[in-house]
CHARMM internal coordinates of N, CA and C (Angstrom, degrees):
IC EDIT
DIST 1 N 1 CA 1.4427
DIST 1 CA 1 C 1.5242
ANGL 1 N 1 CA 1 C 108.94
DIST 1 C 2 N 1.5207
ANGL 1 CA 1 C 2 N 147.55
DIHE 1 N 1 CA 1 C 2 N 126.92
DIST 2 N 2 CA 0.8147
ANGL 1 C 2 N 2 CA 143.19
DIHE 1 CA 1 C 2 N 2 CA -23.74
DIST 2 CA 2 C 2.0845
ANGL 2 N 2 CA 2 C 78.84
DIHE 1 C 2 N 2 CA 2 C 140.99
DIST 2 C 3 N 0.9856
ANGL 2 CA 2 C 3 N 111.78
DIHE 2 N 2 CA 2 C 3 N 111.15
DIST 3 N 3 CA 1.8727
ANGL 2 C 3 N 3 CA 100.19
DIHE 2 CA 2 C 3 N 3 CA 176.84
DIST 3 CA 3 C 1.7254
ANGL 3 N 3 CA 3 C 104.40
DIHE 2 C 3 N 3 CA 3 C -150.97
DIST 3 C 4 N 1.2442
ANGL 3 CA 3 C 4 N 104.40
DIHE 3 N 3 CA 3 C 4 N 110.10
DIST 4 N 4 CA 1.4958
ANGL 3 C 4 N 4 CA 89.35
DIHE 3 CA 3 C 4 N 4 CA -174.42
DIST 4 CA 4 C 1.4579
ANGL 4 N 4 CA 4 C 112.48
DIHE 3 C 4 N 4 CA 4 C -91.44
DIST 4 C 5 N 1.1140
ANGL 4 CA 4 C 5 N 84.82
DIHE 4 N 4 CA 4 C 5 N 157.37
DIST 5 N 5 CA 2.2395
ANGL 4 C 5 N 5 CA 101.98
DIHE 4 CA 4 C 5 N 5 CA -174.61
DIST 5 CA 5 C 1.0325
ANGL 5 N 5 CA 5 C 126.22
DIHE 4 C 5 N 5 CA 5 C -23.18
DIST 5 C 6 N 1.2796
ANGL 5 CA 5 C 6 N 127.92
DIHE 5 N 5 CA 5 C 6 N -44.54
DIST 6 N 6 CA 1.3703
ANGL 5 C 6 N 6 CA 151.97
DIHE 5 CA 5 C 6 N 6 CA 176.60
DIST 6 CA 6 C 2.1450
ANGL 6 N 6 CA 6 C 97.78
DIHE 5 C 6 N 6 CA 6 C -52.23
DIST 6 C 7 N 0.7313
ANGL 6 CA 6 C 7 N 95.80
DIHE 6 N 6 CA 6 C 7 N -20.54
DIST 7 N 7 CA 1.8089
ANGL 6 C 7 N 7 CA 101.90
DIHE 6 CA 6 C 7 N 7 CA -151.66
DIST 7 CA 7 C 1.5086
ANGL 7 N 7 CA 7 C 103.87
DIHE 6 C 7 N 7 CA 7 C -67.75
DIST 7 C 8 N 1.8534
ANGL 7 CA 7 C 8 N 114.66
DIHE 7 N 7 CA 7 C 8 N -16.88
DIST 8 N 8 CA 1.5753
ANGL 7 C 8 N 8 CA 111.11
DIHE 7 CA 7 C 8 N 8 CA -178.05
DIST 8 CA 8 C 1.4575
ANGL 8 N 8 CA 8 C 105.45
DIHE 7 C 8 N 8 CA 8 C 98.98
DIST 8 C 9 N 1.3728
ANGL 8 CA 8 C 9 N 111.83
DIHE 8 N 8 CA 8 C 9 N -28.32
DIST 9 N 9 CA 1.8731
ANGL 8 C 9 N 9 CA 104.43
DIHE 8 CA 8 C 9 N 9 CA -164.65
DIST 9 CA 9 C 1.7603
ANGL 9 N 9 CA 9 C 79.60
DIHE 8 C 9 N 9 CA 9 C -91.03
DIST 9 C 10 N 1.7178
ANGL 9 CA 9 C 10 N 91.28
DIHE 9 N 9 CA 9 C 10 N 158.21
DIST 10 N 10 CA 1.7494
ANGL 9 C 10 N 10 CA 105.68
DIHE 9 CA 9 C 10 N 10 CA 177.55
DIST 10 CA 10 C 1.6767
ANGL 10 N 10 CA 10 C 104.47
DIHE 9 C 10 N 10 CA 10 C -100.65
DIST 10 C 11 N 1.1789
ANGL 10 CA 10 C 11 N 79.42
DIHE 10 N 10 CA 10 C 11 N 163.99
DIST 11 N 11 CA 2.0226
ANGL 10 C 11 N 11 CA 94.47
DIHE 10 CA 10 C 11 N 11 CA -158.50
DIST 11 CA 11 C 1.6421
ANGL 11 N 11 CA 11 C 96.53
DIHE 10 C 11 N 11 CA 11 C -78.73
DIST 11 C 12 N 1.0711
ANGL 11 CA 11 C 12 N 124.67
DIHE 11 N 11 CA 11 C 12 N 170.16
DIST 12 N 12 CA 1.3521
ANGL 11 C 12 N 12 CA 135.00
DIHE 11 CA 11 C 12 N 12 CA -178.80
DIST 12 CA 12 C 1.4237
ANGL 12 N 12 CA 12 C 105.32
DIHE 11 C 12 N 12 CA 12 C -49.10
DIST 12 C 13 N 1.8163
ANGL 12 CA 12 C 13 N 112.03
DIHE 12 N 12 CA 12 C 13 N -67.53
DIST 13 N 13 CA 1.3744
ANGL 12 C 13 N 13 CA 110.78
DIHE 12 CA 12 C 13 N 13 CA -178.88
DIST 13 CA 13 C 1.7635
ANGL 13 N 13 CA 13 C 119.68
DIHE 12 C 13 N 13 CA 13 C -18.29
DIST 13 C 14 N 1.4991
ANGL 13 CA 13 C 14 N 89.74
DIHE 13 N 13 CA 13 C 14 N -57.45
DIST 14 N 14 CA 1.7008
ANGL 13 C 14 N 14 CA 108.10
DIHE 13 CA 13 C 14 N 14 CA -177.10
DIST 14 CA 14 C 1.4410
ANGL 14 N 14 CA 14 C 117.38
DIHE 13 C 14 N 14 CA 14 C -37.89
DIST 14 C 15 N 1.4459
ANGL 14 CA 14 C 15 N 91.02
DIHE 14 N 14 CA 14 C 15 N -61.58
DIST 15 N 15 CA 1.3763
ANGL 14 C 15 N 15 CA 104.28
DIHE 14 CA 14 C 15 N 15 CA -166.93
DIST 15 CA 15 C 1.8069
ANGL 15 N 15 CA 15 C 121.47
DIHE 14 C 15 N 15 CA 15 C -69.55
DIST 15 C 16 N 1.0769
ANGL 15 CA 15 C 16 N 107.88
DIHE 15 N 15 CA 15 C 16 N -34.13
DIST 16 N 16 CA 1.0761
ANGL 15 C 16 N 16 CA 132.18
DIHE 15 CA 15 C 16 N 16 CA -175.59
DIST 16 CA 16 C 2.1253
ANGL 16 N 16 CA 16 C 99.26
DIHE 15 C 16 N 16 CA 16 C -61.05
DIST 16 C 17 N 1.4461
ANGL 16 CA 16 C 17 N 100.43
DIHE 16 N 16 CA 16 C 17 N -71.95
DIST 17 N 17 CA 1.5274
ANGL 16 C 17 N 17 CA 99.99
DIHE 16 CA 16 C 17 N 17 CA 154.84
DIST 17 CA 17 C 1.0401
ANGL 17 N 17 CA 17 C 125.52
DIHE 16 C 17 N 17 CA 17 C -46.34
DIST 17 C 18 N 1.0085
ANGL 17 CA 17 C 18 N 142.43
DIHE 17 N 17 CA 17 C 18 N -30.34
DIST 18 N 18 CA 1.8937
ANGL 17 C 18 N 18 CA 146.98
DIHE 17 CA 17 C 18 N 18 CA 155.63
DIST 18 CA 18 C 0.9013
ANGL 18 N 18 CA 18 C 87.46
DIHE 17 C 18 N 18 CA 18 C -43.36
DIST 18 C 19 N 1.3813
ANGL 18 CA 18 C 19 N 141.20
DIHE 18 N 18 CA 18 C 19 N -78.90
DIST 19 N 19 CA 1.2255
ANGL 18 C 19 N 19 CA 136.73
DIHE 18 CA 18 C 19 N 19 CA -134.76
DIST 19 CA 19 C 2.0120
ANGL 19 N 19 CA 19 C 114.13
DIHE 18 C 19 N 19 CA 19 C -82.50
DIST 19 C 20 N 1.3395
ANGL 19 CA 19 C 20 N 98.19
DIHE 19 N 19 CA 19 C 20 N -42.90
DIST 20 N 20 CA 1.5950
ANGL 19 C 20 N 20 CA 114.43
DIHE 19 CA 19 C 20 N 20 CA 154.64
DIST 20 CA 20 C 1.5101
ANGL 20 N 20 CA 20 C 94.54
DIHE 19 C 20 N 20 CA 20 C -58.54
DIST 20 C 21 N 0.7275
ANGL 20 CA 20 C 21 N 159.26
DIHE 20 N 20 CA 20 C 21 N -134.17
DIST 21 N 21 CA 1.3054
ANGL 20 C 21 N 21 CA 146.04
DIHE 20 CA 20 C 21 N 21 CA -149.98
DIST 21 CA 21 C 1.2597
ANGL 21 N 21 CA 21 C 134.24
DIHE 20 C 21 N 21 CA 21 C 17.92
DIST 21 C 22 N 1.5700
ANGL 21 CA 21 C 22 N 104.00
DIHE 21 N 21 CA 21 C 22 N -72.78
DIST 22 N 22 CA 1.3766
ANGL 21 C 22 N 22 CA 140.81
DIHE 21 CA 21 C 22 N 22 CA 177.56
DIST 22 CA 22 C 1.4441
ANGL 22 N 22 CA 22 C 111.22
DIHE 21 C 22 N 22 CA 22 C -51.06
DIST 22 C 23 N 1.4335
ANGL 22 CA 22 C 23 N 113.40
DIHE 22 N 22 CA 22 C 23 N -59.00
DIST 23 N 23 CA 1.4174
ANGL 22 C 23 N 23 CA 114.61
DIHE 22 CA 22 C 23 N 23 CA 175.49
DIST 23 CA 23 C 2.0099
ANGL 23 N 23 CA 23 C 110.64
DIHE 22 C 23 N 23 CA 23 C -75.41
DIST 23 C 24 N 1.0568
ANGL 23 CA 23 C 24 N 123.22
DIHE 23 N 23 CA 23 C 24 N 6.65
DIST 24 N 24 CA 1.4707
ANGL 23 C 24 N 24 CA 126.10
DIHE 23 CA 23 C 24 N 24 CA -153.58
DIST 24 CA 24 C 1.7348
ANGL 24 N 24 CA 24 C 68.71
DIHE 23 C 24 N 24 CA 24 C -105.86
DIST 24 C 25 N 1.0641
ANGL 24 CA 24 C 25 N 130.82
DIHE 24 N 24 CA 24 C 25 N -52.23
DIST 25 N 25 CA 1.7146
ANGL 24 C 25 N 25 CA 144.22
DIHE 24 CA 24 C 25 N 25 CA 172.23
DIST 25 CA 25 C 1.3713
ANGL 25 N 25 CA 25 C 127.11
DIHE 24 C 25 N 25 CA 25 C -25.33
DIST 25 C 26 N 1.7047
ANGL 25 CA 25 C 26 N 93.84
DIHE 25 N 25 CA 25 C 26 N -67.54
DIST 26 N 26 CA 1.2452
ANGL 25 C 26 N 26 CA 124.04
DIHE 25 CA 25 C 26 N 26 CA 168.22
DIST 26 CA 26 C 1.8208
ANGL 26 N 26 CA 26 C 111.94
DIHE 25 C 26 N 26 CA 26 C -52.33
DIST 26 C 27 N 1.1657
ANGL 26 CA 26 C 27 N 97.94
DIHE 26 N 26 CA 26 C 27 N -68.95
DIST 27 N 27 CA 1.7682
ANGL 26 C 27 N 27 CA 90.62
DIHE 26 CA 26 C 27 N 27 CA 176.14
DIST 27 CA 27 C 1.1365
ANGL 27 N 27 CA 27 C 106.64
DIHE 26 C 27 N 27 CA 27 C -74.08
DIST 27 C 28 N 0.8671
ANGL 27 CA 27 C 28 N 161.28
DIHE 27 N 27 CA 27 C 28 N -67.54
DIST 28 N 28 CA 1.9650
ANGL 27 C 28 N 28 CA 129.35
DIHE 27 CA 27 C 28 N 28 CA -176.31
DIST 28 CA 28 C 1.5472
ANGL 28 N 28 CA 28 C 98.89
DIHE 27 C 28 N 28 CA 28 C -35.69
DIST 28 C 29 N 1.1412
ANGL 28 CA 28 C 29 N 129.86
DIHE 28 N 28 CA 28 C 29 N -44.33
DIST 29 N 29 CA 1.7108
ANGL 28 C 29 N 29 CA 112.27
DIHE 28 CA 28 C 29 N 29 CA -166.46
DIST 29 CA 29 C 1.7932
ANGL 29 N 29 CA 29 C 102.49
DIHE 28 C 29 N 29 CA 29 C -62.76
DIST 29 C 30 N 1.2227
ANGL 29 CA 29 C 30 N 98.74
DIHE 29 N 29 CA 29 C 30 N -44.13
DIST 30 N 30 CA 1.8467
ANGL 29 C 30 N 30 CA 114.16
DIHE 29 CA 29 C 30 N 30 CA -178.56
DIST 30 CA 30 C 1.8872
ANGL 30 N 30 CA 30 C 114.63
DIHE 29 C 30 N 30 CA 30 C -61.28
DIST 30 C 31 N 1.3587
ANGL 30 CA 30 C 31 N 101.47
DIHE 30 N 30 CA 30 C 31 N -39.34
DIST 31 N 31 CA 1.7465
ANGL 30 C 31 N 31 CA 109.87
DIHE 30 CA 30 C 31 N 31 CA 166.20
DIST 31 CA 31 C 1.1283
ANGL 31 N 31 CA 31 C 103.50
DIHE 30 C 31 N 31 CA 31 C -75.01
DIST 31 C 32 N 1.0641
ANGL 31 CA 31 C 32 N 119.52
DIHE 31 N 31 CA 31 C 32 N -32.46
DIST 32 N 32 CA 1.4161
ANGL 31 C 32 N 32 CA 101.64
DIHE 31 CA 31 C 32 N 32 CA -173.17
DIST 32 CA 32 C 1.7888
ANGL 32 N 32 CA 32 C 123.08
DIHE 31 C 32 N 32 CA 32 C -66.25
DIST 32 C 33 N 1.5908
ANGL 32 CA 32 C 33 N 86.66
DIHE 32 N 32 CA 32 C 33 N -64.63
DIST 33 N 33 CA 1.5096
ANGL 32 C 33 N 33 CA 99.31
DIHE 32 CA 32 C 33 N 33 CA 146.29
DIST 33 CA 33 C 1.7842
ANGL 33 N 33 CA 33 C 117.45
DIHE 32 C 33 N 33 CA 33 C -10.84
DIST 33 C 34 N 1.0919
ANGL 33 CA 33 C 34 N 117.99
DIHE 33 N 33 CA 33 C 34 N -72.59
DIST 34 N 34 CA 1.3404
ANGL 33 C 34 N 34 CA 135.96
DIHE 33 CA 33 C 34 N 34 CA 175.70
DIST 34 CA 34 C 2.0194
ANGL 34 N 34 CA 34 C 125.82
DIHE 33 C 34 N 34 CA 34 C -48.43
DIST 34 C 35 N 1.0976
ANGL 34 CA 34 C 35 N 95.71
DIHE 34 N 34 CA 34 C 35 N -41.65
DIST 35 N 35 CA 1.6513
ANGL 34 C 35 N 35 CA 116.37
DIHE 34 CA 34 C 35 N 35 CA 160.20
DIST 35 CA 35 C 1.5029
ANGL 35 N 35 CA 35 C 81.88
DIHE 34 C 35 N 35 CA 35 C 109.85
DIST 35 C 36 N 1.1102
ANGL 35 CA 35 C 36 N 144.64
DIHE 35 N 35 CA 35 C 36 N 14.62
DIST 36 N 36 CA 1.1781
ANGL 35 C 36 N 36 CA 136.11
DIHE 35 CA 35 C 36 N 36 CA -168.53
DIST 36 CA 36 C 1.7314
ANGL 36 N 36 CA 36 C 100.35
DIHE 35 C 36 N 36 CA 36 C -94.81
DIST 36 C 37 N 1.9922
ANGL 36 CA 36 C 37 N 116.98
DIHE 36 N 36 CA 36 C 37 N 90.54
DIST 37 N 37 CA 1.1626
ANGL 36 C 37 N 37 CA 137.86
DIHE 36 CA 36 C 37 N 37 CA -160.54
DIST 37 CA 37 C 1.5894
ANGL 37 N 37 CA 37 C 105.81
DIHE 36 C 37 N 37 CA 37 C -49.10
DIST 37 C 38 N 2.0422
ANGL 37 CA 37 C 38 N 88.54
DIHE 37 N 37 CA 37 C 38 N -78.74
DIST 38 N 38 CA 1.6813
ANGL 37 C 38 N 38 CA 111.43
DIHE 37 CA 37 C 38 N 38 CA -165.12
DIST 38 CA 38 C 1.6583
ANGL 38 N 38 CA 38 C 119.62
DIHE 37 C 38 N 38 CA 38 C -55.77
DIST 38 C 39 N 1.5208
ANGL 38 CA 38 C 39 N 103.96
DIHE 38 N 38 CA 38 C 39 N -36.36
DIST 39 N 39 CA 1.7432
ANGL 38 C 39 N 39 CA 108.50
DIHE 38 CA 38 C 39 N 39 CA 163.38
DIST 39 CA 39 C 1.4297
ANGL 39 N 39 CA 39 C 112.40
DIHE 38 C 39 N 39 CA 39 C -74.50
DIST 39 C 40 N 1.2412
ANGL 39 CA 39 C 40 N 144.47
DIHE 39 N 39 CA 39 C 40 N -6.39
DIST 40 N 40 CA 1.3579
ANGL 39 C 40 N 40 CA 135.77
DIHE 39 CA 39 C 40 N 40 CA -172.88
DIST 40 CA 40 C 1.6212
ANGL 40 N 40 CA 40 C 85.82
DIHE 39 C 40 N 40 CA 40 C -113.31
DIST 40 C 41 N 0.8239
ANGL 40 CA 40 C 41 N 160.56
DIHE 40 N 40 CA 40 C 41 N -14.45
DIST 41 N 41 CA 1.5316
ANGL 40 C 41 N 41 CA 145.57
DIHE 40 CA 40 C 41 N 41 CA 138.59
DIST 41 CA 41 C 1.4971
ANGL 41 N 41 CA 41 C 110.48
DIHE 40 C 41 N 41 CA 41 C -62.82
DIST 41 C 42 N 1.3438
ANGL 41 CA 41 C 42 N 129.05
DIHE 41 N 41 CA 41 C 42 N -96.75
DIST 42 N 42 CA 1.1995
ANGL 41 C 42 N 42 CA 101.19
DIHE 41 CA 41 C 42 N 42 CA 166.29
DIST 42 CA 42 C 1.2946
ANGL 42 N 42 CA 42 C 136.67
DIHE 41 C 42 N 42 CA 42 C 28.17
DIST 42 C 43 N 1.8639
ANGL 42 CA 42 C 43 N 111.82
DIHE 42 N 42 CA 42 C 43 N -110.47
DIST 43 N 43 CA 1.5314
ANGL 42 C 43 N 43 CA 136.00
DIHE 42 CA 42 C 43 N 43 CA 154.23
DIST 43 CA 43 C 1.5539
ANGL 43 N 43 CA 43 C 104.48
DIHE 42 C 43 N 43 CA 43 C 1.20
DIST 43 C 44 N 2.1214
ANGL 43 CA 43 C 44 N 101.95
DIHE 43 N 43 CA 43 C 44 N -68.10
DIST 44 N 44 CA 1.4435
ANGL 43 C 44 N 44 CA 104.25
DIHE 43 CA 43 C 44 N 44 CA -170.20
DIST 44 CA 44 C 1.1781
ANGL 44 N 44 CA 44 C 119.69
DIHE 43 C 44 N 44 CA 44 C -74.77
DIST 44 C 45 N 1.2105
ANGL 44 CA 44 C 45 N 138.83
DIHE 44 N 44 CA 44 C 45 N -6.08
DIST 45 N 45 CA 1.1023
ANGL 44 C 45 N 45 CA 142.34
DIHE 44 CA 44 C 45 N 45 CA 163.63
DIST 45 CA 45 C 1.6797
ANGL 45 N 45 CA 45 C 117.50
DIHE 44 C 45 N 45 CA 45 C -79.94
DIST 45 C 46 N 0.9178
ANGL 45 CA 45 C 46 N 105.09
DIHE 45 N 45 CA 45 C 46 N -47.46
DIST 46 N 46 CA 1.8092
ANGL 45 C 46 N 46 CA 103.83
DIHE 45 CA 45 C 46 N 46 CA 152.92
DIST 46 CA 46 C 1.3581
ANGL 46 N 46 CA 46 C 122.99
DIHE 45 C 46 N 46 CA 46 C -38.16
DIST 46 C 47 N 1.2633
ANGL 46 CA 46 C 47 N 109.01
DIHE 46 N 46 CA 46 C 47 N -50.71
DIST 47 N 47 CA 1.4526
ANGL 46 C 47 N 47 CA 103.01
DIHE 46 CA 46 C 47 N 47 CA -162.08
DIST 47 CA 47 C 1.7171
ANGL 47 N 47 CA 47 C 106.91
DIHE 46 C 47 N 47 CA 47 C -104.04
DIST 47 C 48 N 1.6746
ANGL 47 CA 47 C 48 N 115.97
DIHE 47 N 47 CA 47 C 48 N 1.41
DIST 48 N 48 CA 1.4936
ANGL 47 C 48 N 48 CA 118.57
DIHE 47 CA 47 C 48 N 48 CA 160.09
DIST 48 CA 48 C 1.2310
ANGL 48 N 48 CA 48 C 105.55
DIHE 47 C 48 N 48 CA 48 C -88.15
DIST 48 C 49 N 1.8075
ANGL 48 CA 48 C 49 N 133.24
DIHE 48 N 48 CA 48 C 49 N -25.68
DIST 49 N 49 CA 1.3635
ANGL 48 C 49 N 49 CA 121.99
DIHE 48 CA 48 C 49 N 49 CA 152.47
DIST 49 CA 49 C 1.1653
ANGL 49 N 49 CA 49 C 136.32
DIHE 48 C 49 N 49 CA 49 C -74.81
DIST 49 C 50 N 1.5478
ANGL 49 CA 49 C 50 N 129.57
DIHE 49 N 49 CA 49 C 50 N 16.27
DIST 50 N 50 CA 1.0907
ANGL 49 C 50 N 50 CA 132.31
DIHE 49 CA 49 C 50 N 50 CA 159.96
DIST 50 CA 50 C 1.3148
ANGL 50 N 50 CA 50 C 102.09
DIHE 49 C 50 N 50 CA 50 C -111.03
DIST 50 C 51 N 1.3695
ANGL 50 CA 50 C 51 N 124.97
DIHE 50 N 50 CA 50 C 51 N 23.14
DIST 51 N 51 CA 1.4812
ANGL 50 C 51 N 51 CA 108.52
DIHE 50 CA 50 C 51 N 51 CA -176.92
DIST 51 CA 51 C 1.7794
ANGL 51 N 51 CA 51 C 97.34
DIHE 50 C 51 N 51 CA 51 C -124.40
DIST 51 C 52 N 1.5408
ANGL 51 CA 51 C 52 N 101.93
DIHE 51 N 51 CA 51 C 52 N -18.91
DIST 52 N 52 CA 1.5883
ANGL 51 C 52 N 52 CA 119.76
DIHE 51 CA 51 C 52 N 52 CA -176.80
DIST 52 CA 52 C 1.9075
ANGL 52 N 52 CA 52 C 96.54
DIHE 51 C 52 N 52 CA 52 C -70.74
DIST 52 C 53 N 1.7213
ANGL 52 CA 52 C 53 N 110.24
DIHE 52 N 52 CA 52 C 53 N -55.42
DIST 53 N 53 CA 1.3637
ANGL 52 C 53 N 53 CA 125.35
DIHE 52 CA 52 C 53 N 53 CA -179.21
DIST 53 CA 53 C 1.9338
ANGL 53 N 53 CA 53 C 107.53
DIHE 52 C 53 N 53 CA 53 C -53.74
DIST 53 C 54 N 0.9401
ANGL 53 CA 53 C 54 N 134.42
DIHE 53 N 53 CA 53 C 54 N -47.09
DIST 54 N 54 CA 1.7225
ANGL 53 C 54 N 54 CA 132.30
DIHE 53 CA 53 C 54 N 54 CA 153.15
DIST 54 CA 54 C 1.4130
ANGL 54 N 54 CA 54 C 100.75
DIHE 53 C 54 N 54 CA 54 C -33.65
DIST 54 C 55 N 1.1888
ANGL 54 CA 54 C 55 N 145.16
DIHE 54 N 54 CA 54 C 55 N -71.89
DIST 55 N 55 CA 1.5400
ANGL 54 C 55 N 55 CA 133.03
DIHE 54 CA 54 C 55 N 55 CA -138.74
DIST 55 CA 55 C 1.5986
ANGL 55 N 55 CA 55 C 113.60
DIHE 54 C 55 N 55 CA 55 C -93.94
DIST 55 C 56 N 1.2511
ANGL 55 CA 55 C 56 N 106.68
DIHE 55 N 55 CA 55 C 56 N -2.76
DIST 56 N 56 CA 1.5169
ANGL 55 C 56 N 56 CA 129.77
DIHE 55 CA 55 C 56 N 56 CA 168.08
DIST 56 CA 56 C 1.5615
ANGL 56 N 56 CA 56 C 101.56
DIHE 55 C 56 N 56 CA 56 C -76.06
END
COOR INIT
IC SEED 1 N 1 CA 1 C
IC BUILD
């Protein structure tokens, strides 16, 4: 089925980055967990710039 743009739902791209996001989230929360500093910044910074790149 077939949904054109106008329709409110977000296009794959979107979602797909939602979801890269989400898990980019998840592991900084999980490194962090770990004490593992410089990768749990990192990680979180990944996944607050894929969440900054959506609202553009």
């Amino acid at each position: 089925m077939v949904v054109p743009p106008s329709s409110g739902t977000p296009s794959v791209g979107v979602r797909v980055q939602r979801h890269l996001a989400v898990r980019a989230l998840v592991l900084a929360l999980l490194l962090g967990l770990t004490g593992e500093v410089l990768l749990t910044v990192l990680v979180m910074l990944v996944g607050i710039g894929l969440l900054v790149l959506m609202t553009e």
